[in-house]
N, C-alpha and C positions, 0 to 999 in steps of 0.2 A: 798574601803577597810573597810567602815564601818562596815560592812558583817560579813568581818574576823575579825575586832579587837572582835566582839561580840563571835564569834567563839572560840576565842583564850583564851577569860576569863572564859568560861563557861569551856572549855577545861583543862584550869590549874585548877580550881576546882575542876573538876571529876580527874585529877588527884593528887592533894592533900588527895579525898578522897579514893580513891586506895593506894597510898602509907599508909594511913593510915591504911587500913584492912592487906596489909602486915606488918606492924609494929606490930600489933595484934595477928597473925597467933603465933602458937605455937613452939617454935625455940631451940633445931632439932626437927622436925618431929619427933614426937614419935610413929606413928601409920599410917597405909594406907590410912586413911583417911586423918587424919593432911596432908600426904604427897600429895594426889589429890588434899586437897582444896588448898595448896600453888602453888599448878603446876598450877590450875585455875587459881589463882589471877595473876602469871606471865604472862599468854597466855594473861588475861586479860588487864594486861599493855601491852601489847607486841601491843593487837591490836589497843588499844589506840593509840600510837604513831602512827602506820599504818593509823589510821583514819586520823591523822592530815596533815601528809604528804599529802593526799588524797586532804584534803579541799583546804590545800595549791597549791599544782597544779592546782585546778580551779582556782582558785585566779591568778595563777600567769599567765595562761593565758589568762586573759579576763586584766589586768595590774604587766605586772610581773616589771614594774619601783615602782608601788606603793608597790609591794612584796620588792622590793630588798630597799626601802626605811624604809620599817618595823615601821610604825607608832604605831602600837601596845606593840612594846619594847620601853624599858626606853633607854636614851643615854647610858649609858653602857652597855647595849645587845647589842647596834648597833656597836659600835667602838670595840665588839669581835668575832662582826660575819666575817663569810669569807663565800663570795659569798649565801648570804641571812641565814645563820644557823651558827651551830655551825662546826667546823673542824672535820669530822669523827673520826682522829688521836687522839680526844681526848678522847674517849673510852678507848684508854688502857693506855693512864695516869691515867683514873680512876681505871682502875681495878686492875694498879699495886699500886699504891698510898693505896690505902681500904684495897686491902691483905697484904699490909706491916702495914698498921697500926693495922689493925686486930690478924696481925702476935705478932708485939710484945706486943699487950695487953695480947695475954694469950700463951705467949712464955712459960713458966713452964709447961702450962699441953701439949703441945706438945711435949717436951721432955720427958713428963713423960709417951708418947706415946698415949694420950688422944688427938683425934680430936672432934670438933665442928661442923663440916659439913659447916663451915662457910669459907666468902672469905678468912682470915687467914690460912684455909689449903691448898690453894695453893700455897703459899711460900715453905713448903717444899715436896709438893706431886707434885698436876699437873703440879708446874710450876718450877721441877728439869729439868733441862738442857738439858738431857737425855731423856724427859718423852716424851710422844706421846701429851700428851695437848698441853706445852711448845713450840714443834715445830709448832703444829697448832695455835696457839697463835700468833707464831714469822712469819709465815709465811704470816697470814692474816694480822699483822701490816705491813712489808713491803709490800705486793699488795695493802694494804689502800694508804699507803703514794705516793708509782707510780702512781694509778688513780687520790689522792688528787693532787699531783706535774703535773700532763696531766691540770687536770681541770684549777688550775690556771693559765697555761699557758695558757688553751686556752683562758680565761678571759682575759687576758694580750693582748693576740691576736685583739679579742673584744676591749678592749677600745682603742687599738690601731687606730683599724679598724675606731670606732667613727671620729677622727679627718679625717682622708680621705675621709668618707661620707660624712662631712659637707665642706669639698673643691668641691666635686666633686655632690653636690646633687646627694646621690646615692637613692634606692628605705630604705624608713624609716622602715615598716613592715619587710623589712627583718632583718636589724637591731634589730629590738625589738624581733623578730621570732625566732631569733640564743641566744638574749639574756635570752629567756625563757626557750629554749634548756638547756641551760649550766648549768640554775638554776635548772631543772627538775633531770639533771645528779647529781647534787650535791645532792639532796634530797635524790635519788633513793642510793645513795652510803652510805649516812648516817644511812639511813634505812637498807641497806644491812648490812653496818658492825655492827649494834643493833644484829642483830639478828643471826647473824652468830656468836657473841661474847657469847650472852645466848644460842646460840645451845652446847658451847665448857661447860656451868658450868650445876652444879645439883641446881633443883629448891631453894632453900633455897642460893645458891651463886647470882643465879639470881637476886631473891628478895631484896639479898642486894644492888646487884648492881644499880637496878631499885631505889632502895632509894637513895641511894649513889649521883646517874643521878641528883634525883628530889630538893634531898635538896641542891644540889650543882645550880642548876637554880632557885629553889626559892629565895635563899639566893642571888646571884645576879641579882633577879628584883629587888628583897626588896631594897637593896643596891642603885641600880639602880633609882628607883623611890625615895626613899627619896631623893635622891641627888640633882634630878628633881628637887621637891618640893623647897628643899631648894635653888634651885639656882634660881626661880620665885618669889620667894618671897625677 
């Protein structure tokens, strides 16, 4: 695992410093260009994350115990993780969470018929009731949460399964084989709903959301690691 923890620092830096050039980026887009180089810098998070899932599946086949043990996170990333990451499902508590709060910082210029291009216009455009976003929005949370609610079951199943191995010395590889499986599935669904959620916004909602993502996991290693620190000491 020492591999990946190097992996995974080097990794949160390149994207600290990604988040940072869209923070930069000029907001809204005022020009064809402003608007290519923000759709770059998304694809470019976008593959970012792609890559990490990438590295993690190696990892987690050559030891997916040391994966799912995440030495690399502080104890509070681990006691929030579910089945090695984060919960898909929590996607679009970000998304609705940022465009409500976005929503009512500049609630006056929306009524005054003034959009932002930002997550705050979804509250009352894509994500009217009625709207074609809204239902693809609503549609892709509930099939998140049916393969989320599959998966844990079948984890359930899994550590079930652990105790009856160990009565019955069954073959151990397989055990660890299914266990890498399920982590592999959870990955691939996390990444799927990343990206099917930035397929539904325009680059500039993107963007936000991609920050939204990062300061909300920065902010709980920080949290995280200090807590460490101070409980060693």
């Amino acid at each position: 695992m020492n591999s990946f923890n190097r992996f995974y620092d080097s990794w949160l830096d390149q994207l600290q410093h990604l988040v940072h050039h869209l923070n930069s980026a000029p907001k809204p887009p005022t020009t064809g260009d402003d608007q290519g180089h923000l759709g770059n810098l998304v694809r470019k998070v976008m593959s970012h994350y792609a890559e990490y899932y990438r590295v993690k599946s190696v990892a987690a086949q050559r030891d997916v115990l040391g994966v799912m043990a995440a030495p690399w996170a502080s104890s509070l990333e681990r006691s929030l993780h579910w089945i090695a990451g984060w919960r898909p499902t929590t996607v679009f508590h970000l998304i609705y969470t940022e465009s409500s709060i976005m929503f009512e910082s500049h609630i006056l210029d929306i009524l005054r018929g003034h959009q932002n291009g930002d997550l705050g216009d979804l509250s009352p455009s894509q994500f009217r009731p009625d709207s074609l976003c809204h239902r693809r929005v609503s549609e892709l949370q509930c099939e998140t949460v049916d393969k989320e609610n599959a998966l844990t079951e079948e984890m359930l199943e899994w550590q079930d399964g652990v105790s009856e191995f160990i009565g019955v010395c069954g073959d151990l590889d397989e055990m660890i084989g299914r266990l890498a499986c399920i982590v592999q599935k959870a990955d691939d669904l996390r990444l799927r709903t990343v990206k099917s959620v930035v397929g539904l916004l325009t680059p500039q909602q993107a963007g936000e959301f991609f920050t939204a993502a990062a300061e909300l996991q920065f902010g709980v290693r920080l949290w995280g690691l200090n807590h460490d620190r101070q409980t060693r000491n």
